[in-house]
Structures are given as structure tokens and as C-alpha cells.
VEXBA-129770 format. One line per field, with one value per residue (C-alpha): residue number from 1; x, y negated, z. Coordinates in pm, 1 decimal. Layout:
BEGIN
seq (NUM	...) $
x (X	...) $
y (Y	...) $
z (Z	...) $
% end
This chain:
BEGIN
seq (1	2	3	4	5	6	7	8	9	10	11	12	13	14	15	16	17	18	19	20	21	22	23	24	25	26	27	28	29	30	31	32	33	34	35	36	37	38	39	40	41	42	43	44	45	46	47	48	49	50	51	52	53	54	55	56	57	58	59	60	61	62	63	64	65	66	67	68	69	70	71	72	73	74	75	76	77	78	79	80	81	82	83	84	85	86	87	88	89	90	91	92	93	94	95	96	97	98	99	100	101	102	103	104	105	106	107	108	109	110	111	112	113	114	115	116	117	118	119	120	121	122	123	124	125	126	127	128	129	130	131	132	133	134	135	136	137	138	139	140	141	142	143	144	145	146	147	148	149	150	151	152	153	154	155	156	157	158	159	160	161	162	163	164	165	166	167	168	169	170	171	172	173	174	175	176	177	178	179	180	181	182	183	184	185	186	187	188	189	190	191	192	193	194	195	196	197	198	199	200	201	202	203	204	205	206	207	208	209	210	211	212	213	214	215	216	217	218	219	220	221	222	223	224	225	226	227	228	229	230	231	232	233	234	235	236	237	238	239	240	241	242	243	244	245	246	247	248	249	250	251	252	253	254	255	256	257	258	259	260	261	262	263	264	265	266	267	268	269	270	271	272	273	274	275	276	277	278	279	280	281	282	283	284	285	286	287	288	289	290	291	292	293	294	295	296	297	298	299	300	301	302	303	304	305	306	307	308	309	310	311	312	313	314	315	316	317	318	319	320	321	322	323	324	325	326	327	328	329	330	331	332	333	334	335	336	337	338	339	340	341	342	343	344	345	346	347	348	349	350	351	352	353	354	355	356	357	358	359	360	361	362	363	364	365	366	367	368	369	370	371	372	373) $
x (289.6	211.4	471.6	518.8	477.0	721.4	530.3	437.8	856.8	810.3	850.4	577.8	603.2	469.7	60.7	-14.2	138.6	-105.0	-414.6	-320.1	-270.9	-596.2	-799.6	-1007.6	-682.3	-468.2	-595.1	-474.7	-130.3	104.8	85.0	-325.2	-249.7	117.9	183.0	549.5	650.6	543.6	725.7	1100.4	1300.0	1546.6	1406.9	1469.2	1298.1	1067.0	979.1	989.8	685.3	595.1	332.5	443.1	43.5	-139.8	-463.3	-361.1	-638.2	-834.8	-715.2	-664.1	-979.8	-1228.1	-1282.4	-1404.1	-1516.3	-1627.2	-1918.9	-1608.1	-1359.6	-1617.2	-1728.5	-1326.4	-1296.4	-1549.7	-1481.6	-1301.1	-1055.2	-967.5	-1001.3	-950.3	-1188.3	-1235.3	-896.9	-911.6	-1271.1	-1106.2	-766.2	-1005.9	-1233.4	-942.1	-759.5	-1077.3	-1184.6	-1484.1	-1339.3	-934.0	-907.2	-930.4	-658.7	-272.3	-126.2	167.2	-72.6	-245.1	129.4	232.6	-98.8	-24.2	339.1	252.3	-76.2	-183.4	-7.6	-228.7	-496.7	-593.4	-601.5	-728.5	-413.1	-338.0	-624.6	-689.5	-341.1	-69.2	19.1	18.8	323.1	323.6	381.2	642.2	410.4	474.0	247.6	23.1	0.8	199.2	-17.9	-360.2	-615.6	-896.6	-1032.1	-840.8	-634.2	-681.9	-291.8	-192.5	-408.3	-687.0	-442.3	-154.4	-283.4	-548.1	-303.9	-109.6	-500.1	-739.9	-560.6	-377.3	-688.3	-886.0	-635.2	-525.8	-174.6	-124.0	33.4	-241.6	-538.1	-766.2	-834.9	-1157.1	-1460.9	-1540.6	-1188.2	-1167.2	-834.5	-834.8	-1177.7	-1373.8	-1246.3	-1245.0	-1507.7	-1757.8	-1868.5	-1718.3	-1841.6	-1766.4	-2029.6	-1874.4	-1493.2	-1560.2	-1818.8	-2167.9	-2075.3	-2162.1	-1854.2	-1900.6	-1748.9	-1716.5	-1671.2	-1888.6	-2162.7	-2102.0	-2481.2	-2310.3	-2111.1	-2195.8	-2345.5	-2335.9	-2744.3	-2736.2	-2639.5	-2724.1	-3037.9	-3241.9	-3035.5	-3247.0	-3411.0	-3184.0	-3085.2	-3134.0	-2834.3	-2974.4	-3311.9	-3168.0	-2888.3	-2984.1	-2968.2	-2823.1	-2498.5	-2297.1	-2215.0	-1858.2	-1871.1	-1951.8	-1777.2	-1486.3	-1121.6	-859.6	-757.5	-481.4	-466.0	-212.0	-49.7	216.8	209.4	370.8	310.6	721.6	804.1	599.4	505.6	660.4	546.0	460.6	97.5	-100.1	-381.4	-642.9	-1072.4	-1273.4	-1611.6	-1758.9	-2094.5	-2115.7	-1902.9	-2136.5	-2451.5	-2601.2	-2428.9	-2447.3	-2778.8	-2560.9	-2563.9	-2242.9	-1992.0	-1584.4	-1353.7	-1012.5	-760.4	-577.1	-268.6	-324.1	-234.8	-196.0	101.0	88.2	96.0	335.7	589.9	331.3	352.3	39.0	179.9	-140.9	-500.9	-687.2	-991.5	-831.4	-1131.9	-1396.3	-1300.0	-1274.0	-918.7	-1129.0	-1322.7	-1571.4	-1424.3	-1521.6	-1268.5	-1262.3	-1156.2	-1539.6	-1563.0	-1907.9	-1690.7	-1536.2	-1370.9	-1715.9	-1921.7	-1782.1	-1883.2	-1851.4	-2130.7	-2403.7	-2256.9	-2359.1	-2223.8	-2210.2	-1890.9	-1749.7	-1833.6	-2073.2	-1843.8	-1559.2	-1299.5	-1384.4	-990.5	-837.9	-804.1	-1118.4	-1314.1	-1506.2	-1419.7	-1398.6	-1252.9	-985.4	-921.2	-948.7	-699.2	-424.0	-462.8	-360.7	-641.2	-673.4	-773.3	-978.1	-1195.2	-1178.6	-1315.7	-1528.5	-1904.5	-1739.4	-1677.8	-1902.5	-2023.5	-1833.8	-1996.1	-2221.2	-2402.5	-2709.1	-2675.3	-2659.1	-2908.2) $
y (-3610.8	-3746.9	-3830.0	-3569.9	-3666.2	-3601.6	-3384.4	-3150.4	-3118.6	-2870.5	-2516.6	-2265.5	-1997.9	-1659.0	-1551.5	-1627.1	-2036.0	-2001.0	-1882.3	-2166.4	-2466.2	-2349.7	-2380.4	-2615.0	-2691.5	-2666.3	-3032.3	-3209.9	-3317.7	-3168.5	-3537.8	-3529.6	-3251.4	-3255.2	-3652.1	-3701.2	-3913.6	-3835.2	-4062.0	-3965.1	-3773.7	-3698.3	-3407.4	-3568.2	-3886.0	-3685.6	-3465.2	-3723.2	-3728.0	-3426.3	-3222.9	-2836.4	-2708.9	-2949.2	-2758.1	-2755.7	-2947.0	-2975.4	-3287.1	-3179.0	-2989.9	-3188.8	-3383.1	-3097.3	-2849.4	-3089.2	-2833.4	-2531.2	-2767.4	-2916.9	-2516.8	-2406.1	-2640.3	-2455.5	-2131.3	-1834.8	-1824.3	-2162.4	-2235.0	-1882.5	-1969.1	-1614.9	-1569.9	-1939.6	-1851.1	-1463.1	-1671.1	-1944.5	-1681.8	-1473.1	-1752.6	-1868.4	-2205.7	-2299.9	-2401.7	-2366.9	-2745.3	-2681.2	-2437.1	-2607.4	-2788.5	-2522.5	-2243.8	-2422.8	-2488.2	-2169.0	-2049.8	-2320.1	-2177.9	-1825.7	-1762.5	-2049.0	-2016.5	-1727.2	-1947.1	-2007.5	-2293.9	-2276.1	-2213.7	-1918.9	-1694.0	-1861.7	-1940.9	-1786.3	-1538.2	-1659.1	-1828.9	-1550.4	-1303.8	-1514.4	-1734.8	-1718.7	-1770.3	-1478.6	-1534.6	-1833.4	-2089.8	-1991.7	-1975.3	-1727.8	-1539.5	-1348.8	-1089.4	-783.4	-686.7	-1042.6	-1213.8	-1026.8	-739.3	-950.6	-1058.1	-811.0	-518.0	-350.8	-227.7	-267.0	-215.4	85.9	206.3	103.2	179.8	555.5	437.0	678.0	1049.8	1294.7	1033.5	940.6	623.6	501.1	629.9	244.0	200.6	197.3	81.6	-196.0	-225.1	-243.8	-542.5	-717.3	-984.3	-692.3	-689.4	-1008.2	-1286.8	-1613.2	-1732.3	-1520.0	-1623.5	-2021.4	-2025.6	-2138.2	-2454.4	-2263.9	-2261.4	-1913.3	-1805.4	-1423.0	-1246.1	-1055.2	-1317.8	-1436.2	-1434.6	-1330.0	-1037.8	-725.8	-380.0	-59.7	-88.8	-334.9	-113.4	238.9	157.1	384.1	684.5	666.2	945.4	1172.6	1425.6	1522.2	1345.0	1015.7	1094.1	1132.8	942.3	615.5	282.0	391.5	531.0	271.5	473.9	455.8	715.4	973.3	909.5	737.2	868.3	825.1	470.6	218.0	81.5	-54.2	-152.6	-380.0	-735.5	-1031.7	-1341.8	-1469.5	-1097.8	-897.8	-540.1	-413.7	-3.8	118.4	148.9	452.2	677.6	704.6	782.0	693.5	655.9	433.1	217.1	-111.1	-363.1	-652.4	-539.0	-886.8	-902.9	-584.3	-350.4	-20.4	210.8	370.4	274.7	341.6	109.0	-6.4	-76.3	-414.5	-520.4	-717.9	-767.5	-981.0	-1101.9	-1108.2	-1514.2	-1519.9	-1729.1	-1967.6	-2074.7	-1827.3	-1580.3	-1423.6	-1438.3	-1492.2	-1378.9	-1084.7	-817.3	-1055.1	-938.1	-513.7	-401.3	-163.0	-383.1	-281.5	-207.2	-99.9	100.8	40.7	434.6	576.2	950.1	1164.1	1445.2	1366.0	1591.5	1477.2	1586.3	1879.2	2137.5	2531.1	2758.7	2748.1	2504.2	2131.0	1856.9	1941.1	2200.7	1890.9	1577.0	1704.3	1878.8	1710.0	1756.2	1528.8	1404.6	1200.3	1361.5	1373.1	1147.0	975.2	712.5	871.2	836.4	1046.7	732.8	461.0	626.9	593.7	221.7	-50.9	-131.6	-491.0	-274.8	-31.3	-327.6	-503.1	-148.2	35.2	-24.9	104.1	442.1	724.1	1000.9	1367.0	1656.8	1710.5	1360.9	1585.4	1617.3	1198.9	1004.7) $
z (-3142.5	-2831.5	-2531.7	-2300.0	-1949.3	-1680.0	-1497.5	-1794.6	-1852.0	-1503.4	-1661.5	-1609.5	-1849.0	-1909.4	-1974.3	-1644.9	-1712.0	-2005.9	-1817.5	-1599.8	-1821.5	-1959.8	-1675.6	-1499.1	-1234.1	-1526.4	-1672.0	-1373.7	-1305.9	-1012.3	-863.1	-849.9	-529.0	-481.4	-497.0	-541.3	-821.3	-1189.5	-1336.5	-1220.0	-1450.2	-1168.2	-928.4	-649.0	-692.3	-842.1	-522.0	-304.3	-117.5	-203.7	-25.8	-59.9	67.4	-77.1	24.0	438.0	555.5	263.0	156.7	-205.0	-256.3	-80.2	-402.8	-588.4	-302.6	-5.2	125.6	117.6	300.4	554.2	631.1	649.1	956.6	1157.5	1004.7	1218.7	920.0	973.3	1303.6	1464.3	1776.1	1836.4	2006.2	2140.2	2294.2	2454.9	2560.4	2789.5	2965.1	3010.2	3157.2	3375.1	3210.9	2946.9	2690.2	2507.2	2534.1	2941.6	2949.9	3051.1	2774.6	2786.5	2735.2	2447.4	2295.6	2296.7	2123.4	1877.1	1812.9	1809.9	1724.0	1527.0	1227.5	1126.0	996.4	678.5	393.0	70.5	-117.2	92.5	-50.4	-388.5	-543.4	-304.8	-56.1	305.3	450.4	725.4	476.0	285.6	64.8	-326.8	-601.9	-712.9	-1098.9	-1165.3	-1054.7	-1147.4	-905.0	-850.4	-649.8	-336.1	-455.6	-221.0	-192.3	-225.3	33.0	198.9	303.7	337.2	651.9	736.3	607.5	929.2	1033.8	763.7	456.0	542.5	669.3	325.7	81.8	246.2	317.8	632.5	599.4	661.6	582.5	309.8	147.3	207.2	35.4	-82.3	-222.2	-602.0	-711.0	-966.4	-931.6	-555.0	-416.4	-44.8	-194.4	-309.7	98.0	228.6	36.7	-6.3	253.4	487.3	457.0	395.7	695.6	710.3	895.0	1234.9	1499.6	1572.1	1902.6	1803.8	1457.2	1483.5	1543.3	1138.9	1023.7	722.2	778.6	638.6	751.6	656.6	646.4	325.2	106.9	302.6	511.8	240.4	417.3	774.0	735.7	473.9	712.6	1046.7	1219.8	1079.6	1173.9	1522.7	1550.8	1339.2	1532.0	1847.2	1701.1	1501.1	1172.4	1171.3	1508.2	1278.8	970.3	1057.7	1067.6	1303.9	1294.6	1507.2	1819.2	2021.1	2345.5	2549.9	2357.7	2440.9	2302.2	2162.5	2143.7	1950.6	2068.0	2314.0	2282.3	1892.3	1747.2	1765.8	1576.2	1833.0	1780.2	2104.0	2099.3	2402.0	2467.6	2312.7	2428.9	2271.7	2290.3	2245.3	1896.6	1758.7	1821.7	1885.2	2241.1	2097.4	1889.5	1798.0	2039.4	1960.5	2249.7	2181.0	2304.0	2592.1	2948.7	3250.8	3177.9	2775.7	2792.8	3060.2	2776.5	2795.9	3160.8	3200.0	3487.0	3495.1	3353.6	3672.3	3479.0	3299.0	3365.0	3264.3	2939.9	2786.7	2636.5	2423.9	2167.4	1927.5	1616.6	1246.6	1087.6	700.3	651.1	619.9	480.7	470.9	594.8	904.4	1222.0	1381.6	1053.5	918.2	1109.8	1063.3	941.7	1156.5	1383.8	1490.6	1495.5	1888.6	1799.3	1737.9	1865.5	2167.0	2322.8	2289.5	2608.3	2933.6	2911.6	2723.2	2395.1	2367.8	2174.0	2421.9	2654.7	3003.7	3347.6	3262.7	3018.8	3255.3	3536.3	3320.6	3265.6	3496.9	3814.8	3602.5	3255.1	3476.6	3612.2	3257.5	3082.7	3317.1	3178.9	2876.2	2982.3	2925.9	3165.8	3160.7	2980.3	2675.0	2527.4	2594.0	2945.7	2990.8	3140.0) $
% end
């Protein structure tokens, strides 16, 4: 019988151990991404040197997966330039690397931590949700409740999976069997190589068209309504929004259910004249921790941002209609305040003057869609 190394004496038991040692990262040895010493039999010699994230960077999978790793750098999961990108115009300069090195600190110890390394969505949960290995140490593809929703969960996944009193799951959501990955592939969540400056800009990213754009013409409201409404408007539920965040402190008011539909806050990016906005939680003096008193350029950005809730029904409070009714009962003439469903005045004059200026070609006029220029 051959000797058994030191590294193989590391207990991993259990099917999942098995799956493991059987797989193609099961024939290397801990020290091949975890360096440390393999040839200690005390655990502390042993671990010294040890890197705990081996795949932080890429430095451990580049040998194996160099065109993954060299798109991860670039990619908004790993680099999150989306928020760096909002943070700088908000602030007033080009570019994150122009704002004060305080401001770009505090990003770095509050915001920055939320991107993402290999490990995190092939072989364990994310540090920021407590980290842990999913199935002893077998990698595969993300796990939905393990990694996608780990992060993505407090919006998305409660919204997907039906987790809120009084809503339903979404229509795409098949436990055990429709996954994350079905829409958002791997092209998608490595990136293309591209340094994208907004999500939504992903050439990759998917639309309810790929799979649905046979449906143009199935009923009237399509006929009518296709390519100028986004479809989420009309068969989307309720979904979260928030307000009052600071960055060191967390929230400073609760979430909120909230549906408003408004004109298209990227228009460039997405080919929409309406669509469903989502207030975020930011304000002039979110960053103030940072040395940021105030974003001089607050209202250069909206507070409502175009959003796709992952809670899609066919029947919807906008679809399902009484007997002889249209969708106008519902949706049409929706009240001019603010619980109605569009964004209006009445919406704006209960926000700051600096969200007013930030949201106001977002608004929509009073009265019926129909009577709109």
C-alpha cells in the first residue's frame, strides 16, 4: 500500500468528500492552491503560509481558467465599477481614482468587500454572508440559495423565490430545478472582458424578448403596448425599495413594498419609454463618513433607477381586470398622488429639493396615459 501523504491525513468525510476526491480538483493537493506546508505533521507548521481564499485574485485558478480570471478583473462582479462609476459623477469628478483618497477608502471599507472571487460562487458561500463550504469541498456550479441569493437575496431572491407575506413566487421559479444560471450565464457573470460602466450595458444580459419575443402580437395589450412598455410594468408585483443610507451605518429608515411606473431613466441602454423604477437609498450626505459632506453633483444622477423585478406573474393588479373592463380600470387610471402607480409630482414634493432636481425628467404627467402628449 502506498504512503499516505500528509496532506491526504486532512479529514473530509461524508458523500460530498467523495464527490470531491473524485473530481477533477479532487486530484490535486491542498498545497497546489492553499500552499502551506505538506509535509508537516504538526498543524501548525503545517498551515503556515497558508492562503485561506486561494481563488482572491485568481491566483489559484489562472492555471486552469486564465480566459475566466483575466474576464473577472473587468467584470462588474469583480470589480463593481457600477457603483464606483455612480459614486464619481455623484461626487463631480471623471473617474473613482479622481475622487479624495478618504472617499475612495471608505468605499474600499464599506462597499468593496461585496465583490466577488471565484471561490465565493463555485465552492463557498460569500464571506459577507459568513463564508462556509457548500458541499464539502466540491465545486460546481453556483448554488442559488448558497451564492447567487446569498448576496443578491434581501431584493431578488425574496422576490424570485415568493418569500414575502401576501406575494407569489415568481412564475420562472421551479424549486430544485430553474436555477439563477438558466438566464444568467456564465458569459454574463465572468464578463466578456469589456469594463462595463453600467449593468445594464452587459451585451450579455438577458431579456424577457429571448425567450418571449414570439408573444408580440398574442393579444391586444402586446400589440399595443410592445416595445415602449418594459414588460415587467404590467406583470410585475409589488417589489422593495428603500430609503435613508449611510455608508458605516446601514439604513437608517426600513425597506418598503412600493410599484411606480416612470419613463426610462437610461434610455440609451435600454429601448423602453416606460418602465418600473426603484428608489435607492441615497442622499447628499450618505458618504458623509467618508470625508464626503456633500455630493456636489448629487442631481446629475435619478434616486429612482430602472429596475427589473424578478417576481413576474401573467395576472397582475395591472392585468387582471374585471369583466368588461381594461386594463385602464387599473393601470390607466391610477390616482395622480402618490399611491398611485405612476411617478408624479405629487411624488417628487415629498422628496428633498436635491432628489426633486435629481428625479424630475422621470416623472410622468397627471391624468389618464391616454390623455399624454
Amino acid at each position: 500500500m502506498p504512503p499516505v501523504e500528509a496532506w491526504e491525513k486532512v479529514f473530509m468525510g461524508g458523500s460530498d468528500a467523495e464527490a470531491f476526491f473524485a473530481s477533477t480538483h479532487g486530484g490535486l493537493s491542498c498545497t497546489e492552491c492553499h500552499d502551506g506546508d505538506e509535509t508537516a505533521s504538526d498543524m501548525t507548521a503545517a498551515h503556515a503560509g497558508l492562503i485561506p481564499r486561494p481563488s482572491e485574485g485568481g491566483a489559484a485558478c489562472v492555471t486552469c481558467h486564465a480566459d475566466e480570471v483575466a474576464n473577472l478583473k473587468t467584470s462588474l462582479h469583480g470589480t463593481l465599477r457600477g457603483e464606483r462609476v455612480l459614486l464619481a459623477r455623484r461626487y463631480g469628478v471623471d473617474d473613482f481614482e479622481d475622487l479624495p483618497a478618504s472617499v475612495r477608502e471608505g468605499y474600499g471599507a464599506d462597499c468593496a468587500s461585496c465583490h466577488t472571487s471565484c471561490g465565493d460562487c463555485h465552492v463557498s458561500r460569500p464571506p459577507t454572508v459568513g463564508g462556509g463550504l457548500v458541499n464539502s469541498h466540491l465545486f460546481a456550479p453556483p448554488d442559488m440559495t448558497n451564492n447567487c441569493t446569498a448576496c443578491h437575496g434581501s431584493r431578488l431572491g425574496e422576490e424570485y423565490k415568493g418569500e414575502r407575506e401576501g406575494y407569489a413566487a415568481d412564475v420562472h421559479f421551479v424549486p430544485g430545478a430553474k436555477r439563477c444560471t438558466d438566464c444568467h450565464g456564465a458569459t454574463e457573470l465572468h464578463g466578456d472582458g469589456t469594463e462595463y460602466d453600467h449593468r445594464l450595458e452587459v451585451a450579455s444580459m438577458p431579456a424577457c424578448e429571448d425567450c418571449h419575443g414570439g408573444t408580440a402580437n398574442a393579444n391586444t395589450y402586446h400589440s399595443v403596448h410592445w416595445g415602449e412598455l418594459q414588460c415587467q410594468v404590467c406583470h410585475s408585483q409589488d417589489y422593495k425599495s428603500c430609503n435613508s443610507c449611510h455608508a458605516g451605518e446601514g439604513l437608517g429608515e426600513p425597506s418598503y413594498l412600493t410599484f411606480k411606473i416612470g419613463r426610462n431613466p437610461v434610455p440609451d441602454i435600454r429601448p423602453y419609454e416606460y418602465v418600473t423604477l426603484r428608489h435607492v437609498p441615497v442622499s447628499p450626505s450618505t458618504f458623509a463618513d467618508w470625508g464626503a459632506a456633500t455630493l456636489a453633483n448629487f442631481d446629475t444622477e435619478p434616486t429612482w433607477k430602472y429596475s427589473a423585478p424578478h417576481n413576474i406573474q401573467r395576472w397582475t393588479d395591472r392585468t387582471e381586470v374585471g369583466e368588461g373592463e381594461s386594463c385602464g380600470a387599473s393601470c390607466h387610471n391610477s390616482p395622480d398622488g402618490v399611491e398611485g402607480v405612476f411617478l408624479r409630482q405629487a411624488d417628487l414634493d415629498a422628496m428633498s429639493a436635491e432628489e426633486k432636481a435629481a428625479n424630475i425628467d422621470l416623472i410622468v404627467p397627471n391624468g389618464s396615459p391616454t390623455q399624454w402628449d
